[in-house]
C-alpha positions in Angstrom: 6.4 -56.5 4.8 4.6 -60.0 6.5 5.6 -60.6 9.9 6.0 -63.9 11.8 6.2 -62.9 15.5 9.6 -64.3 17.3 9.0 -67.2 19.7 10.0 -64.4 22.3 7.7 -62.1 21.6 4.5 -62.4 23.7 1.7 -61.4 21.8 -2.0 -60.4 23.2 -3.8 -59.4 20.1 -6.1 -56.5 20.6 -9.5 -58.2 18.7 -11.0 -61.7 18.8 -9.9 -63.8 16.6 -12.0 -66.7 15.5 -10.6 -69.9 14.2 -7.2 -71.6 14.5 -4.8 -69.9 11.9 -3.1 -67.0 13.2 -3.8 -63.3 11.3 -0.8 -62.2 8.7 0.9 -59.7 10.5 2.1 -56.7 8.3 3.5 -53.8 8.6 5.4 -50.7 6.7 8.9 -50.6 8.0 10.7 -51.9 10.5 10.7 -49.2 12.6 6.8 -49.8 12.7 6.8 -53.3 13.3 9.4 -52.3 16.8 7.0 -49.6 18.0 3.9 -52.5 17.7 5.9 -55.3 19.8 7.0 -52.4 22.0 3.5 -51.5 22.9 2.1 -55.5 22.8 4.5 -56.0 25.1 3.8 -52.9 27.6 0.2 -52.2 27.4 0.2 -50.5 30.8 3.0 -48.5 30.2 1.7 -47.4 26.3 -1.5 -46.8 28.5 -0.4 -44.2 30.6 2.0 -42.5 28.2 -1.3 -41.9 26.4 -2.9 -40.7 28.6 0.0 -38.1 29.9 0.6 -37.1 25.9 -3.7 -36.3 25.8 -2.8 -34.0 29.2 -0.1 -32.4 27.5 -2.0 -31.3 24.3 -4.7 -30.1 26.7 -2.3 -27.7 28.2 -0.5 -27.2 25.1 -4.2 -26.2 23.9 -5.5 -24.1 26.8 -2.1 -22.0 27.2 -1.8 -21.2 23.4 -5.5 -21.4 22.0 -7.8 -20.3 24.8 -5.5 -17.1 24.8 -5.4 -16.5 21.8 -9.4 -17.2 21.6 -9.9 -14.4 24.3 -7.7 -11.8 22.6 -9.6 -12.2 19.2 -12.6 -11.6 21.0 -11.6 -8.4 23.0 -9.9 -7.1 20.0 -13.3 -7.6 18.4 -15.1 -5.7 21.4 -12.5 -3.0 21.3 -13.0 -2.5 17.6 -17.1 -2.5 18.2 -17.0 -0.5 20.9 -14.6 2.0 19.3 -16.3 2.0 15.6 -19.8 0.5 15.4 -20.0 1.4 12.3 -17.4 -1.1 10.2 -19.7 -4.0 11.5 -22.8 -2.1 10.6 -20.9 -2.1 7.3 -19.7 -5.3 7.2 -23.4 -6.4 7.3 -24.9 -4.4 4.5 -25.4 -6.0 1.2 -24.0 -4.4 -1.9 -27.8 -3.5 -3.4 -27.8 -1.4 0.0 -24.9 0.5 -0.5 -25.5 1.2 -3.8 -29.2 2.5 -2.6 -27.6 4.5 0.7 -24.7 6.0 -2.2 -27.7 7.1 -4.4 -29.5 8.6 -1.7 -26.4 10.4 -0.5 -25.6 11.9 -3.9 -29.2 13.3 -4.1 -29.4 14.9 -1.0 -25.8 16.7 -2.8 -27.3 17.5 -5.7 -30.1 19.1 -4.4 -27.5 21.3 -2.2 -26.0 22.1 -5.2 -29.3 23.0 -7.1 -30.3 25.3 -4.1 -26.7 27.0 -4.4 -25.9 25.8 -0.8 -22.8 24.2 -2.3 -20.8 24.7 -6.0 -19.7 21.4 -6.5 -19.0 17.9 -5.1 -17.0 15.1 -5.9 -16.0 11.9 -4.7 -12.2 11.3 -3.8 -10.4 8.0 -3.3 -7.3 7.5 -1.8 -4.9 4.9 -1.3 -2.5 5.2 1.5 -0.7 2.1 2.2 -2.6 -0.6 2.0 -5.6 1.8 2.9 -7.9 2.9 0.6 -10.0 5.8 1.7 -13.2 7.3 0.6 -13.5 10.9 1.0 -16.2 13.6 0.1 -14.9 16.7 -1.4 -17.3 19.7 -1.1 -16.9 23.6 -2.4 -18.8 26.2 -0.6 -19.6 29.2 -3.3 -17.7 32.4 -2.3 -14.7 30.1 -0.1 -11.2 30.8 -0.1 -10.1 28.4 -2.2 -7.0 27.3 -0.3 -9.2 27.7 3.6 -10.6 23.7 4.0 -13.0 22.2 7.3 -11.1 18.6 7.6 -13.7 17.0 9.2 -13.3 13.9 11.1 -16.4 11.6 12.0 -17.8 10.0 15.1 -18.2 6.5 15.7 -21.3 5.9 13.5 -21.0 8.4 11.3 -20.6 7.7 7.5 -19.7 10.3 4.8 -23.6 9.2 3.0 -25.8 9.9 5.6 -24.2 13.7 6.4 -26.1 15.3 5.1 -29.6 13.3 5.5 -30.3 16.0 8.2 -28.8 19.2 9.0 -25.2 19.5 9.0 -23.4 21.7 11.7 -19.9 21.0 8.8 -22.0 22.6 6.2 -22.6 25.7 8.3 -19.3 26.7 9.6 -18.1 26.0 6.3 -20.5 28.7 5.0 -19.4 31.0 8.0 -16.2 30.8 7.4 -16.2 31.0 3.9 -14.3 27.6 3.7 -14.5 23.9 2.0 -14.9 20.5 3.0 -12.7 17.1 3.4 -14.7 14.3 5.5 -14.2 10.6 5.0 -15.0 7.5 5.9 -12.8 5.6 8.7 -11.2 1.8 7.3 -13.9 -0.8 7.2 -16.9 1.7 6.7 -18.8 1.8 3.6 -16.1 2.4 0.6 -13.3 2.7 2.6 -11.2 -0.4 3.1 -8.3 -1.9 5.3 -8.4 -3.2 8.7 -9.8 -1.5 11.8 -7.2 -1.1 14.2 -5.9 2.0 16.4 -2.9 2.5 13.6 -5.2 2.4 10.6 -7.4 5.2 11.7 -4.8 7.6 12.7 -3.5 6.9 8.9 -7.1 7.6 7.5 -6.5 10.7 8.7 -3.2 11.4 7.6 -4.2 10.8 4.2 -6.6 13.1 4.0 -3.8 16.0 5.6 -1.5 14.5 2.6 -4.4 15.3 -0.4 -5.5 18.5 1.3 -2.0 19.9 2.0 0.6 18.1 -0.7 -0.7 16.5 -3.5 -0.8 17.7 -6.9 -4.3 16.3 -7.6 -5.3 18.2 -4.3 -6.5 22.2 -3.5 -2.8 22.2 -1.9 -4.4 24.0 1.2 -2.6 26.4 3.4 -5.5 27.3 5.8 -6.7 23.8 7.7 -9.7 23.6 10.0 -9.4 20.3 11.4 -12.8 19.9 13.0 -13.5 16.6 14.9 -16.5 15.1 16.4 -16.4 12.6 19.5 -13.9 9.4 18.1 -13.1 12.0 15.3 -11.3 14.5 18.4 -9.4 11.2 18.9 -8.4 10.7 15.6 -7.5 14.1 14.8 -5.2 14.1 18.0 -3.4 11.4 17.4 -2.9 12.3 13.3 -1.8 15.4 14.2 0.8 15.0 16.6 2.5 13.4 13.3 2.0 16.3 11.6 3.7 19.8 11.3 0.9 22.2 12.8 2.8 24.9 14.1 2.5 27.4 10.9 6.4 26.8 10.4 5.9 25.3 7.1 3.3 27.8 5.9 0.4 26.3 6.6 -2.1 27.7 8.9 -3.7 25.8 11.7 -6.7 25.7 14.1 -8.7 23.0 15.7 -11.9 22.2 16.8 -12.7 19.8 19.3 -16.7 18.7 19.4 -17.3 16.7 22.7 -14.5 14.8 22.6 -13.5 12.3 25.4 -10.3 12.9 27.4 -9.3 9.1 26.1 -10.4 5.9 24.9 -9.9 3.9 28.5 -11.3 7.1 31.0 -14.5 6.1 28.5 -14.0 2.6 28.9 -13.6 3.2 32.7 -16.9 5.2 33.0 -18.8 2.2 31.8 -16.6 -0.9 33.3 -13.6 -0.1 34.9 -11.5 -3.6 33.8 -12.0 -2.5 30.3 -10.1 0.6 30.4 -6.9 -2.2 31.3 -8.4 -4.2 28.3 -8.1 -0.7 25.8 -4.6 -0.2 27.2 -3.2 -3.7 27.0 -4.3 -3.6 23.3 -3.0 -0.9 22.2 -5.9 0.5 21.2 -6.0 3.7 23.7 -5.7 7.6 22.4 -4.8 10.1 24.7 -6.2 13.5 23.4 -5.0 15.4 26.4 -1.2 14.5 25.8 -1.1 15.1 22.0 -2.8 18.5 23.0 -0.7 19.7 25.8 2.2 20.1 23.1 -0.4 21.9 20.4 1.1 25.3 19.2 -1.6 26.3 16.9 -5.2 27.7 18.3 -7.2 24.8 19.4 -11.6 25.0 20.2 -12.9 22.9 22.2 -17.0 22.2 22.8 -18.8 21.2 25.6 -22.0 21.0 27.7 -22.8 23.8 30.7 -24.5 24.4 33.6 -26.0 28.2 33.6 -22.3 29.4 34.5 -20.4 28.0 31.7 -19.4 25.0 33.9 -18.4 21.8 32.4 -21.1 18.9 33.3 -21.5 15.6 31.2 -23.2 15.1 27.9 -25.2 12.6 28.6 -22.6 9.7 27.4 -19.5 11.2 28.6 -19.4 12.4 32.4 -17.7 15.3 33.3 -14.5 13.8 34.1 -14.2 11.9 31.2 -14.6 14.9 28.3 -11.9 16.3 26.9 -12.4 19.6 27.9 -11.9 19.0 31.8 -8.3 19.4 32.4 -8.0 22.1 30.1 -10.8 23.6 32.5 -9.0 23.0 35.8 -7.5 26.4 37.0 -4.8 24.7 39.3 -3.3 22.7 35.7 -0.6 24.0 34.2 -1.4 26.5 31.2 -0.5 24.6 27.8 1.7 26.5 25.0 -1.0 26.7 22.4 -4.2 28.7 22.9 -7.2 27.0 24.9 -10.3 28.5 23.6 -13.4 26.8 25.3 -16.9 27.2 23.6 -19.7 26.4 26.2 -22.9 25.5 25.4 -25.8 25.1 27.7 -28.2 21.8 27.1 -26.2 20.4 24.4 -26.0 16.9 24.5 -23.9 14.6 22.9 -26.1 13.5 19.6 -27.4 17.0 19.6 -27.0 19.9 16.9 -24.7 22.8 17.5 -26.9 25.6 18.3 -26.8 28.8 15.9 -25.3 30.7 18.9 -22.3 28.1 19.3 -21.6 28.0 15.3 -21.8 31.7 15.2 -19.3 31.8 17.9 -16.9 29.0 16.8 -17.1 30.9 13.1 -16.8 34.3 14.5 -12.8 32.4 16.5 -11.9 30.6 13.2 -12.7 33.7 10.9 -10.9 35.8 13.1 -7.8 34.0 13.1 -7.5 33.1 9.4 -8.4 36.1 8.2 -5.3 37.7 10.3 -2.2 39.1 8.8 0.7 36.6 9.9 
């Protein structure tokens, strides 16, 4: 559409124009050719409205964007701080994991050819929209329905197990019993996104293969043994789970240096993050899910020379697990405490012989009784 401005219309064109004829005027609609007198006609007023509209989609953009900026990025430090190794995963090239997966199964076959284990297989499961790789491994002369479901720590992966000594391998062999360990979403194999939920489930999928599934050892003798995040995990998993023996299935847990919960470790190093782990839903509180535990439960932890509790050298003494349970003035729990001192033990470190031989000698014991 041409236009020929109205004798009324005052117009200042925005450019220089050289020469005496006017430019053609055009525009799409009407609608378009009001809106351009409108502002020829109020430059000033056009001006500021401007500029008000580009404070408005700054505030617009700092109330909804930065936020949203900042929570990506503490979700990210929550999930880093809580599982280092999905991003170590994230980072490794397939050729790697291929070479890490052949390493693993050679280490496992050369358990098998030394008779240290009968057999070993890979199991995938998909739970949800998880899918979770799990390591299967038969101890000769177990009970073939008595299985260690062992839950990792923060950087542990399911290959590198059993690079070095395993303290899983020898309870197992103790206790004449199996194993079940996995990989947490996001590491190696295992897929799905790494959040508070997803782990929990990881878990539970392994208690569904182990206990109910027709492709699994249906187990009625569970050792749920967890290590650091994995006394976390297997708190939280198993307050969803019947544990109490009333559905035939035998219980008893093992708690290895586990923190109280995720924001009394997030206080001991800063104290504003502990708010951070709360806000975001990403905190676990071991000590609640335990207080309402019926079935026997171990728990691990460094000593001074008189069994007292003292840190482990990344947990302080107030923020392991085993602390309230140690307080004589708390209120005793309904399930059976058993605490398993162990002098010099550090958090990275090896369970000593004496420690295994103990922790078998409890779990043996138990099992092995007539209901």
């Amino acid at each position: 559409m041409t236009y020929v401005p109205d004798s009324r219309t005052r117009l200042s064109y925005p450019i220089n124009i050289t020469g005496s004829q006017p430019p053609v005027i055009m525009f799409s609609s009407n609608n378009a050719r009001i809106a351009w007198e409108r502002r020829l006609n109020h430059p000033r007023l056009f001006k500021i409205i401007k500029i008000i509209w580009n404070i408005v989609k700054l505030i617009i953009c700092t109330i909804l964007l930065i936020p949203l900026g900042i929570f990506w990025v503490l979700e990210k430090l929550c999930q880093f701080a809580i599982l280092p190794a999905s991003f170590i995963s994230e980072r490794l090239s397939p050729k790697t994991v291929e070479n890490i997966k052949i390493s693993s199964n050679s280490n496992l076959q050369h358990l098998l050819n030394v008779k240290e284990i009968s057999s070993f297989k890979h199991v995938v499961m998909q739970y949800d929209d998880l899918t979770i790789d799990s390591l299967s491994i038969e101890i000769p002369n177990a009970h073939p329905n008595r299985w260690i479901l062992f839950s990792q720590g923060n950087c542990g992966t399911i290959e590198k197990h059993f690079n070095e000594e395993s303290d899983v391998l020898e309870l197992a062999k103790a206790t004449r019993s199996n194993i079940l360990m996995f990989n947490y979403p996001g590491v190696m194999s295992s897929r799905g996104s790494v959040t508070r939920e997803n782990l929990i489930k990881s878990y539970q999928a392994c208690v569904r293969y182990l206990r109910d599934e027709n492709q699994g050892p249906k187990a009625n003798q569970i050792i749920a043994y967890g290590y650091s995040l994995g006394t976390s995990i297997q708190a939280a998993a198993l307050d969803r789970e019947i544990t109490d023996g009333s559905d035939k299935i035998k219980w008893i847990l093992i708690k290895d240096r586990g923190p109280r919960s995720f924001a009394d470790v997030a206080f001991q190093f800063y104290k504003p993050l502990a708010c951070i782990v709360k806000l975001l839903g990403w905190n676990i509180d071991s000590t609640k899910y335990s207080e309402k535990l019926l079935c026997p439960e171990i728990f691990i932890y460094n000593s001074d020379n008189n069994d007292n509790l003292i840190g482990d050298g990344l947990f302080n003494k107030e923020t392991c697990f085993a602390a309230p349970f140690l307080d004589p003035d708390r209120k005793k729990p309904p399930g059976n405490k058993i605490p398993v001192p162990e002098q010099e033990l550090l958090h990275y470190d090896s369970l000593s012989t004496s420690a295994l031989s103990r922790v078998a000698k409890i779990v043996s014991e138990y099992l092995d009784a007539e209901d």
